[in-house]
N, C-alpha and C positions, 0 to 999 in steps of 0.2 A: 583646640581648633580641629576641626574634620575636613577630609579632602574633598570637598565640593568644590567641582569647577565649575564656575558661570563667566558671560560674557556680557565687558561693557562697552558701550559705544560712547565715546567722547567727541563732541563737536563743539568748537572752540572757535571763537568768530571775534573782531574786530580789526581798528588799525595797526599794520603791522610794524613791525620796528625789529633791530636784532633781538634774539636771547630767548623770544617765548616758545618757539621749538623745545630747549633747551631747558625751559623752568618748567613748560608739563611735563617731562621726560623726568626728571631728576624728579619730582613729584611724583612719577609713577614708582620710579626705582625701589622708595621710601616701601613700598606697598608689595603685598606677595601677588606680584601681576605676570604676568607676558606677554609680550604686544604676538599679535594677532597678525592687525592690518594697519598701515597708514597713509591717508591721502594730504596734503595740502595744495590748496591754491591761494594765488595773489591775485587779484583782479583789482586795477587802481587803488592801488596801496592800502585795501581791504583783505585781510587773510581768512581763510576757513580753514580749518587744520581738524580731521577728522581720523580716529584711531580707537580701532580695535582693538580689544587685550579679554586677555583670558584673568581671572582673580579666582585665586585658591584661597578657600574660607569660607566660615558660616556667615549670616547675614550682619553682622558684626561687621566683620572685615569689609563686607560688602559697603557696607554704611560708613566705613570711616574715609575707605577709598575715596567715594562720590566727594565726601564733604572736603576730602583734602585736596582734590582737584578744585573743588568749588574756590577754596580758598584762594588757590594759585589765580585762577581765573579774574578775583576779585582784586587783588594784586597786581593784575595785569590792564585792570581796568578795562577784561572783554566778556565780553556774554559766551555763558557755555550750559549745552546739555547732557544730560548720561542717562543715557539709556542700557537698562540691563536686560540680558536674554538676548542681545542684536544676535544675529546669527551674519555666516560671511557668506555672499553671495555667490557661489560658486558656478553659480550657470551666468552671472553677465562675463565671466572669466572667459569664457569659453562661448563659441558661437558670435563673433563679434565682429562688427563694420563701421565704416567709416563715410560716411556722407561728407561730400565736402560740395557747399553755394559757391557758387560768385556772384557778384553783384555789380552795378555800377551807375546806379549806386543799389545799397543792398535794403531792400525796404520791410518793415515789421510786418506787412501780408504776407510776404514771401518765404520768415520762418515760421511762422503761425502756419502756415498751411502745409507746410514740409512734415514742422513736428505735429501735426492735426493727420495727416496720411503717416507716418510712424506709429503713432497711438493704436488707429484704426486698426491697425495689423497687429496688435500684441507685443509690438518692440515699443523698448525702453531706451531715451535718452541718457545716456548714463555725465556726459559731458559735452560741454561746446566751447570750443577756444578759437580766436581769432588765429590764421596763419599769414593773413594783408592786410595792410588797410590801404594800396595803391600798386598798380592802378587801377587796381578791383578792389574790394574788402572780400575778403575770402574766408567764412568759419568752415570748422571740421565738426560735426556730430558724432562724437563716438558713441555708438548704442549697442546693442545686445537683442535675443530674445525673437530675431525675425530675420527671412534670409534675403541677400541679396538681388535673385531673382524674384519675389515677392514685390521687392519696393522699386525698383532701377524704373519701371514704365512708368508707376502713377507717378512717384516721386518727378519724372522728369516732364511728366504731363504740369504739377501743381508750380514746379516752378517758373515752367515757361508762360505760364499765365501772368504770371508775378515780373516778368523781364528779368529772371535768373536764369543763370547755367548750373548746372548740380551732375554730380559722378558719384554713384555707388559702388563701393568696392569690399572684398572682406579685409578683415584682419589679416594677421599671419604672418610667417618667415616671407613668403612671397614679396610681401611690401621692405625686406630689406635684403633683396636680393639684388643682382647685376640686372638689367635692364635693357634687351633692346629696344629703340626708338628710330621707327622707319616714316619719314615725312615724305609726301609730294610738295612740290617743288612752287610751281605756279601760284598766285593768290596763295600759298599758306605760306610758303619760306619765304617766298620772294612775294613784291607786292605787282610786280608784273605779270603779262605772260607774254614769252619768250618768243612763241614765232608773232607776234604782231611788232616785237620790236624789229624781230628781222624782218618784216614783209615791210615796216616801217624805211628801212634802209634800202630795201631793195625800190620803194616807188609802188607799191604792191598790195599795198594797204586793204583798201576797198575789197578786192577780189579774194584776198584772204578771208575777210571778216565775211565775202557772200560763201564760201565753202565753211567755214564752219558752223555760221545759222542752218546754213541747209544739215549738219550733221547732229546741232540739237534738234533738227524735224524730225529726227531717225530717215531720213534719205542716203545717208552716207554713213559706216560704220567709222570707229576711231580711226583705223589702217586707211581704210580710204581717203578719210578728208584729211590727216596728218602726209599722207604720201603726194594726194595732190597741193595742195601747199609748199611743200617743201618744194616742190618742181615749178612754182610758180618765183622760187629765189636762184635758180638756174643763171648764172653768170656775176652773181653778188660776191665782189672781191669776196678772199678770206678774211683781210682786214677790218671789214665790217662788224665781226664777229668780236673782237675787242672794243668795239665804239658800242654796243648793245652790253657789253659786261659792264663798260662805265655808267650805261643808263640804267641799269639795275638799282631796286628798291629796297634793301629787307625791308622786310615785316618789321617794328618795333617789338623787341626782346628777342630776335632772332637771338641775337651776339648772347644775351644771358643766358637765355635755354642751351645751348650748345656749351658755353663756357662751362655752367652747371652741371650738367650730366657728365661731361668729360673728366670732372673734378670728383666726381662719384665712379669713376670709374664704367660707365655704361656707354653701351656702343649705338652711334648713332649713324642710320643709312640717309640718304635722299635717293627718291626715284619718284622718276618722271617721265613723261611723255612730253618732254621739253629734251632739249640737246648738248648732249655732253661737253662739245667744247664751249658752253657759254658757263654750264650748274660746275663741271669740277673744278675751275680755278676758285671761283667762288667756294664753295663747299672747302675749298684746302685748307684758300685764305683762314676758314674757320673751325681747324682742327679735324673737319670730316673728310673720313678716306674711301669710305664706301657710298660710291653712288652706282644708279645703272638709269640709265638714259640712250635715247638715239643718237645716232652719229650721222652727221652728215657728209657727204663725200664731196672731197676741193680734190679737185686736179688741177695744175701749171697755176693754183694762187686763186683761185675762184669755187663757189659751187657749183656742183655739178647738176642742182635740183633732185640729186638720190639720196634716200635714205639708205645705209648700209645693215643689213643685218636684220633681226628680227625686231619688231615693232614693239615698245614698250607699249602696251594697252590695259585694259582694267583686269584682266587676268595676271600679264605679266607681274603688275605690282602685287599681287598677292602671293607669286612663285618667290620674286624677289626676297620679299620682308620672310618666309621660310627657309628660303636658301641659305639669310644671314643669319638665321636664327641657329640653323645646324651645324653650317662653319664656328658660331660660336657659341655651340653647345647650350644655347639656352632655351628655357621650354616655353613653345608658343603663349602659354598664361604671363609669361611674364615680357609678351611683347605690346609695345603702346605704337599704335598708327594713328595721323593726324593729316587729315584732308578734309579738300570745299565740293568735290566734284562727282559726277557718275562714275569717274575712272578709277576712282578711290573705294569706291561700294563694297569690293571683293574683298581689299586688303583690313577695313575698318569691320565685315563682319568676322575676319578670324582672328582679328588681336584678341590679345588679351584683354586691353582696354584701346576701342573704340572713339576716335575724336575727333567729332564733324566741326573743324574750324570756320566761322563765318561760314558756314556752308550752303550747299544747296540742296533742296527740299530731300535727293534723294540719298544722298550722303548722310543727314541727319538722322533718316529712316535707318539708316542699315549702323548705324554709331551707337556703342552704348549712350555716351555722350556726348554733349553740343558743346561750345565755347564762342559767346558771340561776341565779342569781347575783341579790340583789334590790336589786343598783345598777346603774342606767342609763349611767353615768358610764364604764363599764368598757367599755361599746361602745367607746370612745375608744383603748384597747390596741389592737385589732383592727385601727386604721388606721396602728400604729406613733408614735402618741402618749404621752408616760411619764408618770409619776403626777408626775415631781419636774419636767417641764416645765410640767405643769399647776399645781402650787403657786409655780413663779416666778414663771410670769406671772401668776397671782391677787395674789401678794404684792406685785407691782411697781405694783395698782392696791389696794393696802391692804387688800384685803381675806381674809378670815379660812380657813386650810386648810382640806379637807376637809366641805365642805357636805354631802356622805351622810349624815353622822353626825348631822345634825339634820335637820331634817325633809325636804329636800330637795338 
């Protein structure tokens, strides 16, 4: 026997059952081999089991290998190939991303034409695995071969065509890294917004809702239409301010994304251009300790119609989510913002990952990506998170699947 090494590629397919890991292994052992590489998948109780090995020997050896695996195969009553000369792919190793859809429902145009704009650009598919099936269906694309910036626009062009949301992201340590996660408050955490519940309380409605149309005319900047507002709740007990936290909405999957992340160890902010004493009880009740928001000024048991202090505006929240990033030493790439609004714009183009919730046209523009989806919980796919991790570990702490489905 002479020392020639060649390489064969074994792929091994049918129903799976225990032990056939096990009988091609112990079939290789028999043989002067060394495993290389090995992939297997289960896809409805269909296995593919694909492995690389190196075989030292003349064509002999080579030929008795094939046929002994053959055997094993036949034994096992599944279909198998070998391929010799496979070489290991060492550039999908490297250079590599993650697409991940949502759907709702998730339709066959819509990965047809994902993976049709992937092609186009020289990237390869390498896998696709479900990470939901509710109350999105959510797959991940992991591919190779094309960068990030290449695909993040058509890609987010071809699925909105299709009624998909998609996020492009790299590979890397980064994705199992600490996380911070800085949310607005209004329409994305909460299904409310906060001064009409108070203009609501005060009698005040109407004149509110005409100050802040006149400030999506651009007539009035944030500070301004936020300042006179709040002046127009001038003598609104303090006690009002607890009958508006009752009337508060989460969002569906607020309670999971927050439960989630805190269980991961990642820091999660709220900041708003809504008002501290409504967003922090709330935010506590849910593990969250850092928020920044306006404050409004009560003297003798009432407001006072002032805002104190500096204005949380679409700048500030961009100060904010860096601010928390430095306190907790984490580098901007690996910060996730999530907003619907113009106020949001600043803060969604310096994350790291960008996400315009149910948003509005101009928050979408400046997001890497969209989520039109009206569970908050789904951000969680995005980071490579799966629905059935997230009911383990809720179930391991007794509590109940699926909190979207009720109120939060």
């Amino acid at each position: 026997m002479d020392d020639q090494r060649r390489s064969l590629l074994i792929t091994l397919s049918g129903i799976d059952r225990p032990g056939v890991t096990r009988s091609l292994f112990t079939t290789l052992d028999e043989h002067p081999v060394t495993v290389l590489d090995v992939e297997q998948l289960v896809v409805r109780s269909r296995l593919i089991l694909a492995v690389l090995v190196e075989v030292t020997g003349d064509d002999a050896v080579m030929a008795a290998t094939r046929s002994a695996v053959r055997h094993t195969a036949a034994d096992l009553d599944m279909d198998v190939e070998t391929i010799s000369g496979a070489a290991e792919d060492d550039e999908r190793r490297h250079n590599r991303l993650y697409v991940t859809m949502l759907g709702a429902p998730l339709m066959p145009a819509a990965v047809a034409s994902v993976a049709a704009e992937i092609a186009e650009r020289g990237g390869n598919i390498d896998r696709i695995r479900r990470v939901a099936s509710y109350p999105v269906t959510a797959i991940v694309f992991e591919g190779s071969g094309v960068s990030v910036e290449e695909l993040r626009r058509p890609l987010a062009a071809a699925a909105a065509r299709h009624g998909a949301d998609i996020a492009v992201q790299e590979a890397g340590l980064d994705r199992r890294g600490q996380y911070l996660v800085v949310m607005d408050v209004d329409s994305t955490f909460i299904q409310n917004e906060v001064i009409d519940l108070l203009a609501d309380e005060a009698g005040v409605l109407d004149e509110v809702a005409d100050i802040t149309e006149r400030a999506m005319a651009g007539e009035l900047d944030f500070e301004e239409s936020l300042r006179a507002r709040a002046a127009l709740l001038a003598g609104l007990p303090e006690s009002a301010l607890a009958s508006v936290r009752e009337r508060i909405t989460l969002t569906p999957g607020a309670r999971t994304l927050c439960r989630t992340l805190s269980r991961l160890g990642y820091r999660i902010a709220l900041v708003s251009g809504g008002f501290t004493e409504v967003i922090a009880p709330i935010a506590a009740e849910l593990g969250v300790t850092d928020v920044r928001a306006n404050t409004l000024e009560v003297k003798d048991g009432v407001l006072t119609g002032n805002v104190i202090g500096p204005v949380i505006d679409r700048l500030s929240k961009k100060s904010a989510m860096e601010a928390f990033a430095r306190q907790y030493s984490i580098p901007m790439r690996r910060t996730i913002a999530i907003g619907d609004g113009a106020n949001d714009v600043d803060m969604l183009a310096a994350a790291g990952l960008g996400i315009a919730f149910n948003a509005k046209a101009a928050a979408r523009a400046a997001a890497d990506t969209a989520v039109n989806v009206p569970y908050l919980d789904s951000v969680l796919f995005l980071i490579g998170i799966t629905r059935e991790e997230i009911e383990s570990a809720d179930a391991r702490e007794g509590l109940p699947a699926a909190d979207h489905l009720r109120q939060a």
